[in-house]
N, C-alpha and C positions, 0 to 999 in steps of 0.2 A: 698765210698766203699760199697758194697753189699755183703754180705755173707747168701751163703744156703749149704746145706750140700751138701759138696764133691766139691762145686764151691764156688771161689772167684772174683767179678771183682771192679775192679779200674779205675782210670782215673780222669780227670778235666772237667768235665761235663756232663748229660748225657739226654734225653729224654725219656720219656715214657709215655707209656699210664696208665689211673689211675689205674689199678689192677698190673702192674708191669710184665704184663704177657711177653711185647715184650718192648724192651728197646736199646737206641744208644748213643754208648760211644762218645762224641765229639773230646777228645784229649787227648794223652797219656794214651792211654788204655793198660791194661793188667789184663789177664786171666789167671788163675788156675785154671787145673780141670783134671780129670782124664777121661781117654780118651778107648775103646777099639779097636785096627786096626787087622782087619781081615788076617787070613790069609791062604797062596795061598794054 
């Protein structure tokens, strides 16, 4: 699990590079986060 503020992510394995900057969830991944959608 990784947690930063306002974001949570999970899953069973993950990839990244050493500063954590860009990262990939291998398998049952799930995200929480707060989102804003534009509108029309």
């Amino acid at each position: 699990m990784l947690n930063e503020p306002k974001r949570e992510h999970s899953g069973i394995g993950f990839e990244s590079d050493p500063k954590l900057n860009n990262f990939r969830c291998l398998r049952s991944c799930k995200i929480i986060a707060t989102v804003q959608v534009p509108t029309r």
